[in-house]
C-alpha positions as CSV (number, residue, x, y, z in Angstrom):
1,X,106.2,82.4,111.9
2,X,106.6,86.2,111.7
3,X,107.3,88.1,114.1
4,X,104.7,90.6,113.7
5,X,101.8,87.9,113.7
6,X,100.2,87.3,116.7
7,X,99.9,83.8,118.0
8,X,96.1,84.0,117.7
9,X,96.8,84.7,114.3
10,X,99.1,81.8,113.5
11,X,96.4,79.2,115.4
12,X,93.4,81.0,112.4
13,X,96.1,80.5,109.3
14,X,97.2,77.3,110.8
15,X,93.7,75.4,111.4
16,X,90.9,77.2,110.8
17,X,91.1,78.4,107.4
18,X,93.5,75.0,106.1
19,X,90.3,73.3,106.9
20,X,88.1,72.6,103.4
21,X,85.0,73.6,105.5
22,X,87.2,76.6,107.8
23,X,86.1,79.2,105.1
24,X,82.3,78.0,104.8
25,X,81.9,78.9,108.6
26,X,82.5,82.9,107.9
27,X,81.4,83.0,104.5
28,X,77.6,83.7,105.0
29,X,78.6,85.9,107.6
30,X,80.8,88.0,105.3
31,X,78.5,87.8,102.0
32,X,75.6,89.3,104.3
33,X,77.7,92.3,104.8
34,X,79.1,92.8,101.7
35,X,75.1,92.6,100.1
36,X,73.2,94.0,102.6
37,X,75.3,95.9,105.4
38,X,75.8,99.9,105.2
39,X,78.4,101.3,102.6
40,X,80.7,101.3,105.8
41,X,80.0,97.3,106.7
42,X,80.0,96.8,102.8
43,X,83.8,98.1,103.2
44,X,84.7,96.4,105.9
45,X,83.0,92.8,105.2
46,X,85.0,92.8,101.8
47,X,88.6,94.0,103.9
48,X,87.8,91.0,105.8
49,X,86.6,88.4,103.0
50,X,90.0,89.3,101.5
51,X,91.5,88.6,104.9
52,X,90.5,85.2,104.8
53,X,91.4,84.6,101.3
54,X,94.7,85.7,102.1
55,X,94.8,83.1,105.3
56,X,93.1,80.3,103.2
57,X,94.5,77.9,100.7
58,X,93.3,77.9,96.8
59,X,91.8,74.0,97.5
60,X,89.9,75.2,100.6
61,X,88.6,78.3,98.4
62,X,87.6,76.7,95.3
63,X,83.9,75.4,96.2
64,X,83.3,78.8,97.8
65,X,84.2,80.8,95.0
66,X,80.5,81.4,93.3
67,X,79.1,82.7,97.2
68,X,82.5,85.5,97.1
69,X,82.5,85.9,93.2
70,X,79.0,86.5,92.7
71,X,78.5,89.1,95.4
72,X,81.3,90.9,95.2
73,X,80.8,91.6,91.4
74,X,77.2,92.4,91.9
75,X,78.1,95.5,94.6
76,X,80.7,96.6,92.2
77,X,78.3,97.4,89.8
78,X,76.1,99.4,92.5
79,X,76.8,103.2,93.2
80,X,79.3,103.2,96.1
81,X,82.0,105.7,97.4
82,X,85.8,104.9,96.1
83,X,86.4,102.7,99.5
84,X,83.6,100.5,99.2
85,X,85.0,99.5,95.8
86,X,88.5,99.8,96.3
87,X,87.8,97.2,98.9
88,X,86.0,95.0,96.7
89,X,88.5,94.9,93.9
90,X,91.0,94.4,96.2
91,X,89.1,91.2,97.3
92,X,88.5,89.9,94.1
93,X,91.9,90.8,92.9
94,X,93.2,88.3,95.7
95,X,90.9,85.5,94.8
96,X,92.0,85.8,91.0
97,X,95.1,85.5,92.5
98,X,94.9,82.7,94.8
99,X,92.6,80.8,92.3
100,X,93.2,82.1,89.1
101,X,91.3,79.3,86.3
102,X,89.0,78.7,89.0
103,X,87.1,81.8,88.4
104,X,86.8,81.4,84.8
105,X,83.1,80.6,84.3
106,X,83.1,84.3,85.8
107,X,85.6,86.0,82.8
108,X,83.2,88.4,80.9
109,X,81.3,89.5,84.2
110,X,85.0,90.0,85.9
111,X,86.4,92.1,82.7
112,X,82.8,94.1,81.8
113,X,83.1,95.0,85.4
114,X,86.9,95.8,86.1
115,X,86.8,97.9,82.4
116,X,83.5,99.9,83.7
117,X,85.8,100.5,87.2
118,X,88.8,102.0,85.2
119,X,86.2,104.5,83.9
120,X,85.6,105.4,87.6
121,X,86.4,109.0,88.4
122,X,88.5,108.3,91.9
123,X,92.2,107.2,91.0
124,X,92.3,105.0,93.4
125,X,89.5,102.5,91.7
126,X,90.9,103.0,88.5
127,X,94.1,101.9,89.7
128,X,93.0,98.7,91.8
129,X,91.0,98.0,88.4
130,X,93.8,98.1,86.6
131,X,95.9,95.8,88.9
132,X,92.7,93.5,88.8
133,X,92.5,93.3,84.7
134,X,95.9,91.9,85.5
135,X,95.4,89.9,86.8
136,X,92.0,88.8,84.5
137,X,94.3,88.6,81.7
138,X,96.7,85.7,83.0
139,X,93.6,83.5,83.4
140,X,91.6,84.5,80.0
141,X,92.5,82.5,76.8
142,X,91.6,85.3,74.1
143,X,92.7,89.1,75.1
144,X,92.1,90.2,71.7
145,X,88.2,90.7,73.1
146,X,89.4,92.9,76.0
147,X,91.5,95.3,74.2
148,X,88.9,95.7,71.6
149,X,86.4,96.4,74.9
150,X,89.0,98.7,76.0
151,X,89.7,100.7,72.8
152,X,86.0,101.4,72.9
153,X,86.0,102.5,76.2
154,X,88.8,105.2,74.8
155,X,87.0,106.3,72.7
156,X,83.6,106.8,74.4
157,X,85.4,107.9,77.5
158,X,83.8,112.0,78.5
159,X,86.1,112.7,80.6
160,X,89.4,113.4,79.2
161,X,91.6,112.7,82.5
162,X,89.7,109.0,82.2
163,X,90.7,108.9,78.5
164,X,94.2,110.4,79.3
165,X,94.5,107.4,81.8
166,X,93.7,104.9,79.5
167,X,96.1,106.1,76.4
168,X,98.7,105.5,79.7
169,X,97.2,102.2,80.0
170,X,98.2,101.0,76.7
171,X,102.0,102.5,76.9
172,X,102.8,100.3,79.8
173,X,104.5,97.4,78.6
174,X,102.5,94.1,79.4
């Protein structure tokens, strides 16, 4: 155990959430805030949805992964300030992570969504929409399709620090 973690928090990563139906419990809970809470509770219910995919293990996750996917891509796409989606890429770039193939029914909603977010105008979402295409492309069969997305976005991007940041993109060795 680290030292660092409480022993409340051991008992929640030990039992609760190694449960198949621990994760079920909070879920509703958590997709209510992330869908219809305040841009503040939005933040903060997707902070703690990722806190529980952190604490829970990929079998316990996969038969909730539509009721976190499906949310958290549909707020994404909604006008919020930089921490509200921040937060939910962050969350989403944990499940790709913890479940990876899992969530590939959800691939062309996923990379429509993380390529629109790297055409955001706050750093900080292009860059945790960058990390999350990432981690999109170690689960998707064909990235010929997401370059060619990408390349278009280039091209039609108006603002040149957005277009500056993509050309940057495609230095970086993959």
């Amino acid at each position: 155990m680290d030292k660092s973690a409480t022993e409340d928090e051991f008992l929640l990563e030990s039992f609760s959430f190694l449960l198949t139906q621990g994760v079920t419990c909070i879920l509703s809970v958590l997709r209510e805030g992330v869908l219809t809470g305040s841009p503040e509770q939005k933040e903060e219910a997707a902070k703690a949805l990722g806190g529980v995919i952190r604490l829970t293990s990929p079998e316990a996750l996969r038969p909730s992964v539509v009721n976190i996917t499906g949310p958290l891509i549909r707020i994404l796409g909604d006008r919020f300030t930089w921490t509200v989606k921040t937060a939910l890429l962050e969350t989403l770039t944990l499940l790709l992570a913890k479940v990876g193939i899992g969530l590939k029914p959800f691939l062309p909603q996923l990379q429509t969504t993380f390529l629109k977010a790297l055409q955001d105008s706050s750093r900080a979402v292009r860059l945790r929409a960058a990390e999350a295409l990432g981690q999109l492309v170690s689960i998707h069969a064909k990235v010929d399709p997401l370059f060619t997305e990408q390349l278009s976005a280039i091209r039609n991007a108006e603002d040149s620090g957005v277009s500056s940041y993509f050309e940057g993109f495609f230095k970086e060795p993959l």
